[in-house]
C-alpha positions in Angstrom: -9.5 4.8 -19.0 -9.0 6.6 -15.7 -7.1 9.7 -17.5 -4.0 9.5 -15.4 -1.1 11.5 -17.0 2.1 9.3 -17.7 4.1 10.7 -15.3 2.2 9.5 -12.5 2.4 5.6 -11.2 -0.3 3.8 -9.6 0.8 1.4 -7.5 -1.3 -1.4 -6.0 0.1 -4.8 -3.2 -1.9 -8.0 -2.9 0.0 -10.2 0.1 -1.4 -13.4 0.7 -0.8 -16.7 2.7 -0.7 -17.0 6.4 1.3 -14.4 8.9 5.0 -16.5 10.2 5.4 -15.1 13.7 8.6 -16.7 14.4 10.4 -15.4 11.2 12.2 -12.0 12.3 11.1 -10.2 9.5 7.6 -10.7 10.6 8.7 -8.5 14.3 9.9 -5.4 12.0 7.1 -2.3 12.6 7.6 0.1 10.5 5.9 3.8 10.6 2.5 4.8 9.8 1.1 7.4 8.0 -2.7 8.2 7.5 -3.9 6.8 4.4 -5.4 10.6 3.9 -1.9 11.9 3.6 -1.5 9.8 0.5 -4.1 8.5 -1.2 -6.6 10.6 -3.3 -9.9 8.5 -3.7 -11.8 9.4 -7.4 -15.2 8.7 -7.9 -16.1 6.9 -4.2 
């Protein structure tokens, strides 16, 4: 359908429900890289 060779994955996260700002794992902030760097939009 989209002609993407085997060898490459296409990955795609859904997260749902409602944020827990007490839980600790919620206080982790992890690095940010520009969504340019990464992604390679077909078609848009």
């Amino acid at each position: 359908m989209l002609g993407v060779p085997e060898r490459i994955a296409i990955v795609l996260a859904i997260s749902l429900g409602y944020p827990d700002s007490e839980a600790p794992v919620n206080r982790y902030r992890s690095e940010r890289r520009d969504i340019e760097e990464f992604v390679r939009r077909i078609g848009c």
